[in-house]
C-alpha atoms as an extended CHARMM CRD file, in Angstrom:
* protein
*
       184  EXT
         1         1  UNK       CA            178.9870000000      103.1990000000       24.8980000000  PROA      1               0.0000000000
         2         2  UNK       CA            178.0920000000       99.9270000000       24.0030000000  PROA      2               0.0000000000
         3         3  UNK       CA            174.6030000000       98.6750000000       26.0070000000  PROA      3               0.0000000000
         4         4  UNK       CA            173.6180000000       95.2550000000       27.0590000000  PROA      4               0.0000000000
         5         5  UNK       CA            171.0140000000       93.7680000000       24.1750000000  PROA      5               0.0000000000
         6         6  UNK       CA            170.5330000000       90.9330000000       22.3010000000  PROA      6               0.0000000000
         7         7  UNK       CA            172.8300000000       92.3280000000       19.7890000000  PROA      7               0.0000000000
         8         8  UNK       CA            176.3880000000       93.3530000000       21.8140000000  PROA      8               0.0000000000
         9         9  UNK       CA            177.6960000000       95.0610000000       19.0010000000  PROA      9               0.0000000000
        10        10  UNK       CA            174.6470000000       97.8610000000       18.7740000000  PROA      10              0.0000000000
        11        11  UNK       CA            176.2710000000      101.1190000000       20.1580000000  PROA      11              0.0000000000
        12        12  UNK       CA            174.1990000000      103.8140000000       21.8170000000  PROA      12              0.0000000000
        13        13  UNK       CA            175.1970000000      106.9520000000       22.5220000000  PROA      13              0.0000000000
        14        14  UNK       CA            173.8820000000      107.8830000000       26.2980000000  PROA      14              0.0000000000
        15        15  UNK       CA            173.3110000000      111.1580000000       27.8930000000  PROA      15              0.0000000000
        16        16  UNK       CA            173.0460000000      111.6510000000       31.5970000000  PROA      16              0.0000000000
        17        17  UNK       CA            170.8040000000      115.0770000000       32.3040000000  PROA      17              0.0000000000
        18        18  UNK       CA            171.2800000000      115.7590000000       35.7950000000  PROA      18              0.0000000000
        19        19  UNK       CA            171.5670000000      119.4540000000       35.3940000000  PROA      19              0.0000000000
        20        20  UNK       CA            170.0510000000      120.6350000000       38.8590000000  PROA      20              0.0000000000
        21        21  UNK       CA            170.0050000000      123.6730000000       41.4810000000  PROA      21              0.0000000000
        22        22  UNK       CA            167.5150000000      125.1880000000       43.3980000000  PROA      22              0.0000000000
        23        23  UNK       CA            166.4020000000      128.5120000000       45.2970000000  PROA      23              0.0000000000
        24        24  UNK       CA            166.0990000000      129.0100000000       48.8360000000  PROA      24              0.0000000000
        25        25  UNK       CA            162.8050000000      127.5070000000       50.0240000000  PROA      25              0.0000000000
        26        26  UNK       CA            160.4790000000      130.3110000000       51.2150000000  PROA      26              0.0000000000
        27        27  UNK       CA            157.2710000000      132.1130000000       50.4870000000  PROA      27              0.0000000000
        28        28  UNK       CA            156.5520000000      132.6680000000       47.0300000000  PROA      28              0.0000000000
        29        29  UNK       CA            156.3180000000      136.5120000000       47.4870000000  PROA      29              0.0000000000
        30        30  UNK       CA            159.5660000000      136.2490000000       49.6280000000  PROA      30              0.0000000000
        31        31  UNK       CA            161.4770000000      134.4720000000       46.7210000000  PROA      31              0.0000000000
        32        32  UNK       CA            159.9590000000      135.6940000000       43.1280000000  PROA      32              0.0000000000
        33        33  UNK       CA            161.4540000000      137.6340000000       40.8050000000  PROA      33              0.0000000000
        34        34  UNK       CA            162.4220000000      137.1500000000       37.2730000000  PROA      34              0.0000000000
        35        35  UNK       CA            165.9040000000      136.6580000000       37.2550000000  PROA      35              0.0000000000
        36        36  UNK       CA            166.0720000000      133.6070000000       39.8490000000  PROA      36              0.0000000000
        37        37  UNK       CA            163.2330000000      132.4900000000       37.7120000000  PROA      37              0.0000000000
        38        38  UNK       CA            165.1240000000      132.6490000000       34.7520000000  PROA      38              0.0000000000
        39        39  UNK       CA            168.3110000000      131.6960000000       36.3770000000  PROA      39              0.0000000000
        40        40  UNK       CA            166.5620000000      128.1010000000       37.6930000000  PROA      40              0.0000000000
        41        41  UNK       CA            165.0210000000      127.4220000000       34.0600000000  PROA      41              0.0000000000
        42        42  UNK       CA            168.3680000000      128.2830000000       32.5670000000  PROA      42              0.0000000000
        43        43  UNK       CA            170.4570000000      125.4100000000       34.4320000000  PROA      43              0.0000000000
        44        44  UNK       CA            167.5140000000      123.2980000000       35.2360000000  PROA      44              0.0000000000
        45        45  UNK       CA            165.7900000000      123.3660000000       31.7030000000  PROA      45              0.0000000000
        46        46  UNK       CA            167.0950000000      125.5480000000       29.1690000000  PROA      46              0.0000000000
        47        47  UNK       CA            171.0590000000      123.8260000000       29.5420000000  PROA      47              0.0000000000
        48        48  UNK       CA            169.7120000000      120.2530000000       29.7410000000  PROA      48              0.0000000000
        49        49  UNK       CA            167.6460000000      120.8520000000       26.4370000000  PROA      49              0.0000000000
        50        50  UNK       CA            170.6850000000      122.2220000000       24.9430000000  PROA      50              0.0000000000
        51        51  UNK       CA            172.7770000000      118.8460000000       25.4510000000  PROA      51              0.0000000000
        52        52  UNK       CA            169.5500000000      116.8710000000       24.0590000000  PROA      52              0.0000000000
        53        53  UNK       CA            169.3310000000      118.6070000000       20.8360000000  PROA      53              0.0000000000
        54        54  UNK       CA            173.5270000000      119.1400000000       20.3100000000  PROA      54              0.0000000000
        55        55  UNK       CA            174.2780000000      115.6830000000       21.3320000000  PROA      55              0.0000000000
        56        56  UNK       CA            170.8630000000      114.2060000000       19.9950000000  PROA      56              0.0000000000
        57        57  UNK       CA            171.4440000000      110.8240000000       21.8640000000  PROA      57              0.0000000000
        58        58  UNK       CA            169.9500000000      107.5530000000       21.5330000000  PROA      58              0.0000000000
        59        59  UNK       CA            169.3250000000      106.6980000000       25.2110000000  PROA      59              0.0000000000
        60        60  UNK       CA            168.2910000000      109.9730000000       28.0920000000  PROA      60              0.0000000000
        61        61  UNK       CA            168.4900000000      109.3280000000       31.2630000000  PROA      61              0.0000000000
        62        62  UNK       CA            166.5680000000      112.9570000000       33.2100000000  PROA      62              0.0000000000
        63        63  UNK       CA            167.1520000000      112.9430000000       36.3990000000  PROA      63              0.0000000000
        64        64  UNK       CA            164.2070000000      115.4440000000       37.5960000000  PROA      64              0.0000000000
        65        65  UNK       CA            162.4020000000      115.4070000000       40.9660000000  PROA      65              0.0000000000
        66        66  UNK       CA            159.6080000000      113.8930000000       42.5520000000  PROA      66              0.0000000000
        67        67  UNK       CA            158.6070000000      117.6110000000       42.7740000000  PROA      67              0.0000000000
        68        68  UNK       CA            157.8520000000      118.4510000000       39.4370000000  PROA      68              0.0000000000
        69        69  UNK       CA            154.4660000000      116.4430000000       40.3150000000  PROA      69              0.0000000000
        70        70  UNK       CA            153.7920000000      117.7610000000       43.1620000000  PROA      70              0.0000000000
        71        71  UNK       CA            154.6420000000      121.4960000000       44.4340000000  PROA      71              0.0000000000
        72        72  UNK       CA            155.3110000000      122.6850000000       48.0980000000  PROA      72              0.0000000000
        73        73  UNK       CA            154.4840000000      126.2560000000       48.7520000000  PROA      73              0.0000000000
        74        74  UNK       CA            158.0100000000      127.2340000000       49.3060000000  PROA      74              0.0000000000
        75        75  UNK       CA            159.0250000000      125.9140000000       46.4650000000  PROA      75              0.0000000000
        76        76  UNK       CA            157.3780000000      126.9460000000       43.3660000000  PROA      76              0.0000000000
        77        77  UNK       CA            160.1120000000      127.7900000000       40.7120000000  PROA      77              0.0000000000
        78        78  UNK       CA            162.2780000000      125.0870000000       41.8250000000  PROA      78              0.0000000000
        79        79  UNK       CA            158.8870000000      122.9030000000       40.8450000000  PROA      79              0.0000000000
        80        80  UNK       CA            157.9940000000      124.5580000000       38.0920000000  PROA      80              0.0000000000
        81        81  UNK       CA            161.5840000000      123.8360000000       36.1280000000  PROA      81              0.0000000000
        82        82  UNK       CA            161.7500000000      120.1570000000       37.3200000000  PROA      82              0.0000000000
        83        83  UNK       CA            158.0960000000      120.0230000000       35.8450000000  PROA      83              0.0000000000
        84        84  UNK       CA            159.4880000000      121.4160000000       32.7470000000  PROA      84              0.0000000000
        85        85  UNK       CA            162.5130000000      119.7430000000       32.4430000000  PROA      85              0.0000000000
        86        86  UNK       CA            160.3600000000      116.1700000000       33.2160000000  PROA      86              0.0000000000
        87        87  UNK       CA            158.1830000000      117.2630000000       30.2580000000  PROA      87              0.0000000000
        88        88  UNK       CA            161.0090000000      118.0980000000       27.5990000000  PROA      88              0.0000000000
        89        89  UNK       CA            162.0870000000      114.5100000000       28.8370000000  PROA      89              0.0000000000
        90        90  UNK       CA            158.7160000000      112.5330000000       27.9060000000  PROA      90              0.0000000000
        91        91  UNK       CA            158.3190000000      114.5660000000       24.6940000000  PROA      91              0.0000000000
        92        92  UNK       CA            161.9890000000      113.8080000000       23.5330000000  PROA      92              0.0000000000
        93        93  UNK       CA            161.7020000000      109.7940000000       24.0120000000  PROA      93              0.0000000000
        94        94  UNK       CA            159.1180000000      110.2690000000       21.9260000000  PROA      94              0.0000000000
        95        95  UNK       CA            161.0620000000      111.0570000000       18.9950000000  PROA      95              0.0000000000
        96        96  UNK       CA            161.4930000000      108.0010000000       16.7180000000  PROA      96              0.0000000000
        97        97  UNK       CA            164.3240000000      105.5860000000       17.8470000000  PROA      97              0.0000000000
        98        98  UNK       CA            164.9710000000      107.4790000000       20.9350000000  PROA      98              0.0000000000
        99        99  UNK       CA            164.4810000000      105.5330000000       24.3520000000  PROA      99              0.0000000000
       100       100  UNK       CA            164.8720000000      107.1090000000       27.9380000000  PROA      100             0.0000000000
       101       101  UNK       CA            164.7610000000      107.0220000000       31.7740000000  PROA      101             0.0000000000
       102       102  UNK       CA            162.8270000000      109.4970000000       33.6860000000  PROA      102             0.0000000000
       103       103  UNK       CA            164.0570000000      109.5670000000       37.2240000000  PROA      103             0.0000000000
       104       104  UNK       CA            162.1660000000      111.4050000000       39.5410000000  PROA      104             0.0000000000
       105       105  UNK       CA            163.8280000000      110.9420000000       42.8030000000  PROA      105             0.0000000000
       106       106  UNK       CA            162.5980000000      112.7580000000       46.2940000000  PROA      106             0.0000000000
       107       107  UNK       CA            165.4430000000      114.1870000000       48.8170000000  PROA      107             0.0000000000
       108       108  UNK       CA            168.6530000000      112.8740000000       48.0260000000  PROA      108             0.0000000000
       109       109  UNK       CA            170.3670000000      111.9910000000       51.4550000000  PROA      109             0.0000000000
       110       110  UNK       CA            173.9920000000      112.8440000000       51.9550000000  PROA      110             0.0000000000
       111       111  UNK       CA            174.0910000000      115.8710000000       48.7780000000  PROA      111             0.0000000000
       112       112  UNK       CA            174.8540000000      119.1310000000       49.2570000000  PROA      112             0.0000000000
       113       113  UNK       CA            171.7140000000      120.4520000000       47.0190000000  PROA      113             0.0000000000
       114       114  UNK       CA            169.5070000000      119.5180000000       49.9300000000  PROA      114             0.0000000000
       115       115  UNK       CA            171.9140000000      118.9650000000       52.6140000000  PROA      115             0.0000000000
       116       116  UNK       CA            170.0930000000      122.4870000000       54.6570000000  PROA      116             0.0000000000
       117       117  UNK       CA            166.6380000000      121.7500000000       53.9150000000  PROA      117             0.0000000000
       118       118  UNK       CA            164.4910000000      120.4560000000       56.7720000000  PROA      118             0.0000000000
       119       119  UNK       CA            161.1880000000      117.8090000000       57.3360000000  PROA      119             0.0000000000
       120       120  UNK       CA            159.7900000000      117.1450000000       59.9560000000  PROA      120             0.0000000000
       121       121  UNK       CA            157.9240000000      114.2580000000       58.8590000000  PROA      121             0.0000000000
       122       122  UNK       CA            160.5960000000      111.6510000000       57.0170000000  PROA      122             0.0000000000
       123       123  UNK       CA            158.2100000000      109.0180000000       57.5720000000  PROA      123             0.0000000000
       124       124  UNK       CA            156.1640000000      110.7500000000       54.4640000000  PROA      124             0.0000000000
       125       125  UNK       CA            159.2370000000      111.8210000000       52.2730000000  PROA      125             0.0000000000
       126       126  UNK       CA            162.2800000000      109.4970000000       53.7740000000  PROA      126             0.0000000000
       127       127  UNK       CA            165.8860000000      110.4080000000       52.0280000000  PROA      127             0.0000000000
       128       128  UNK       CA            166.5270000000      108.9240000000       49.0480000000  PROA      128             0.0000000000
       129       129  UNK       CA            170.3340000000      106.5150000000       49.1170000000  PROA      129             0.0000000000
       130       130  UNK       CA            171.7130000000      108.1140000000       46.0390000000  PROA      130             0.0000000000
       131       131  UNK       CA            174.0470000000      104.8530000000       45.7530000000  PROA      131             0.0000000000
       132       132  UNK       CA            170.8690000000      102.5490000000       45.7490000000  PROA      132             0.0000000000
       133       133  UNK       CA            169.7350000000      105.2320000000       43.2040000000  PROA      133             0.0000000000
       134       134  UNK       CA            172.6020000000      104.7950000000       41.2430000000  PROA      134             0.0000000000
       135       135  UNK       CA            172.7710000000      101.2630000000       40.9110000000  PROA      135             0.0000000000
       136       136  UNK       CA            168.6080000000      101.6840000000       39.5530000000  PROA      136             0.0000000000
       137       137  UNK       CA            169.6480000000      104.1670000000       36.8220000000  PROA      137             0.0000000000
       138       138  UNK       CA            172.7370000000      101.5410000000       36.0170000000  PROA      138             0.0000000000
       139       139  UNK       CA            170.3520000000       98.9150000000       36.1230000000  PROA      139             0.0000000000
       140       140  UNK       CA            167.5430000000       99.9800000000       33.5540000000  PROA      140             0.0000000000
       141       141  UNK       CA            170.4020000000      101.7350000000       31.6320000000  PROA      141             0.0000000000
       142       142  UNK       CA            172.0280000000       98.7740000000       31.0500000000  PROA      142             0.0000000000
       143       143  UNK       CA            168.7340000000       96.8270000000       29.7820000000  PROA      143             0.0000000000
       144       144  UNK       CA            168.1380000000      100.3570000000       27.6350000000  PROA      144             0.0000000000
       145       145  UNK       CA            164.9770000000      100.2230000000       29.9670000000  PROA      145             0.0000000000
       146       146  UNK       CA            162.4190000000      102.7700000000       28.5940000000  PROA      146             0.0000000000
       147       147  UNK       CA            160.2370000000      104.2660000000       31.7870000000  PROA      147             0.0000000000
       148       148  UNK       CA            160.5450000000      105.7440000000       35.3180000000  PROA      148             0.0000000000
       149       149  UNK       CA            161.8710000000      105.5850000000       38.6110000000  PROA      149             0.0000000000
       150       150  UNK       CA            160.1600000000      107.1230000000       41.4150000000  PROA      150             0.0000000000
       151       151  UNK       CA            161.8830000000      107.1200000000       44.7150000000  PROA      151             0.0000000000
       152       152  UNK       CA            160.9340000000      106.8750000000       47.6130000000  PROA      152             0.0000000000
       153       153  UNK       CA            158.1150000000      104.7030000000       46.4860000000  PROA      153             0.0000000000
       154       154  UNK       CA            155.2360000000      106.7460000000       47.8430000000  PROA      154             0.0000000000
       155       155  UNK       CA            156.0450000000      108.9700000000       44.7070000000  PROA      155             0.0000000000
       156       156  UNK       CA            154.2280000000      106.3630000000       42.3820000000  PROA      156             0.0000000000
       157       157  UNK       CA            150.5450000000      108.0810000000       44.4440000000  PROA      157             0.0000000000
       158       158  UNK       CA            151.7020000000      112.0080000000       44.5460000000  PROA      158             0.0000000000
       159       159  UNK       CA            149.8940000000      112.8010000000       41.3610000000  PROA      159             0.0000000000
       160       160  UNK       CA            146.8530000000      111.2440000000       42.9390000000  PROA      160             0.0000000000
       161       161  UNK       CA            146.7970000000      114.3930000000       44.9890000000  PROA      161             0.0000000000
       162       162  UNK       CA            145.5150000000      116.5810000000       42.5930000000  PROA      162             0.0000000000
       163       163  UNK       CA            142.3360000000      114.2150000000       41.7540000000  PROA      163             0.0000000000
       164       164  UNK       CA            141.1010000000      114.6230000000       45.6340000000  PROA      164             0.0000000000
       165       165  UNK       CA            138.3650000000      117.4420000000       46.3410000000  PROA      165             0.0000000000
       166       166  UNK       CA            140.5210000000      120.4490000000       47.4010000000  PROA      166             0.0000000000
       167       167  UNK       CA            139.4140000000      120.0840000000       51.0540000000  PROA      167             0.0000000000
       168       168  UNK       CA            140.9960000000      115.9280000000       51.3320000000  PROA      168             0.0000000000
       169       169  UNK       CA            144.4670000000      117.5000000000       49.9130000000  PROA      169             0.0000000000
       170       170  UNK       CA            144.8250000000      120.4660000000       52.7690000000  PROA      170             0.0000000000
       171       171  UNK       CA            144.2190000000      117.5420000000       54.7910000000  PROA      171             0.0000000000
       172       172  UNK       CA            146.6500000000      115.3720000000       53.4470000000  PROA      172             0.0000000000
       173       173  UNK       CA            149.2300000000      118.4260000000       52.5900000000  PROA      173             0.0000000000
       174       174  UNK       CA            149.2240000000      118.8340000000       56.2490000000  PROA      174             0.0000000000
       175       175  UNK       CA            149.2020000000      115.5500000000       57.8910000000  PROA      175             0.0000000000
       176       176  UNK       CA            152.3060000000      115.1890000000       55.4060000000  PROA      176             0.0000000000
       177       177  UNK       CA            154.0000000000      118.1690000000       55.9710000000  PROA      177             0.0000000000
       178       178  UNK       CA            155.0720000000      118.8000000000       52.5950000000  PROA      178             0.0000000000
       179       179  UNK       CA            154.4510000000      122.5600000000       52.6660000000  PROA      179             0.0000000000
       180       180  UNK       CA            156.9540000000      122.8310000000       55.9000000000  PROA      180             0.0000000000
       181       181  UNK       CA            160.2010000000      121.9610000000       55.0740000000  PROA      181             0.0000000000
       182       182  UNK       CA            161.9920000000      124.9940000000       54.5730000000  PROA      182             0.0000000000
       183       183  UNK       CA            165.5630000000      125.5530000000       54.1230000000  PROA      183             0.0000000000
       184       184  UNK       CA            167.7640000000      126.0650000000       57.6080000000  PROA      184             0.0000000000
């Protein structure tokens, strides 16, 4: 695929990561065990990392979750491989040459991966338009655009969370309601 630059005969080769499923959002003791632990890291890390290094491309767009910087109750190993898989992403466009686009999107509106999980509070976490989406990931793709996109745009203060005193996030975990949504 050729990309737009100053030089329109530079060819890139561009791979799309968008590997993704999740578990059934419940309690943590409800949900562990080890084999839909590895079962999530296989498809949401481990096969994603596989296409980096076979295909070794120029451009990668990952198209994680806002989740992997912040974690719900109910949904720790769902976090925990988007984490991962947002991590293998920054350390790979760090390789020499390489160039990438972390997306880290929150619900995606009208998908069937989220389609029976509910919020009460969209206000805090509205669905994401996966066609505005799109035409983002086209957009910095297109430039070769080396960064991230965080939508909705509340995502750009999650990881603020973590640097409140403990007692300030309950608080704010709760007036959010980001450890309720649970899947229908």
């Amino acid at each position: 695929m050729t990309a737009n630059s100053t030089d329109k005969s530079t060819s890139y080769k561009i791979l799309i990561n968008n590997c993704g499923t999740r578990h059934k959002f419940d309690n943590f003791n409800k949900i562990w065990s080890e084999d839909l632990f590895y079962k999530i890291f296989q498809i949401n890390v481990v096969t994603g990392a596989n296409l980096m290094q076979n295909l070794n491309p120029d451009y990668l767009i990952t198209v994680s979750s806002i989740l992997s910087m912040v974690t719900p109750k109910n949904a720790s190993i769902y976090c925990a491989s988007k984490s991962a898989l947002s991590s293998i992403h920054e350390s790979f466009v760090q390789i020499e040459n390489k160039k990438g686009l972390l997306v880290l999107p929150g619900q995606l509106k009208d998908t069937l991966l989220f389609s029976n999980i509910k919020n009460e509070h969209t206000f805090f976490a509205p669905l994401v338009d996966i066609n505005k989406l799109s035409k983002k990931i086209v957009d910095n793709m297109n430039d070769l655009h080396n960064g991230t996109i965080i939508d909705p745009f509340y995502g750009n203060f999650i990881q603020l969370l973590g640097r409140f005193p403990y007692w300030i996030q309950i608080l704010l975990r709760k007036f959010s309601g980001i450890d309720n949504a649970i899947d229908t």
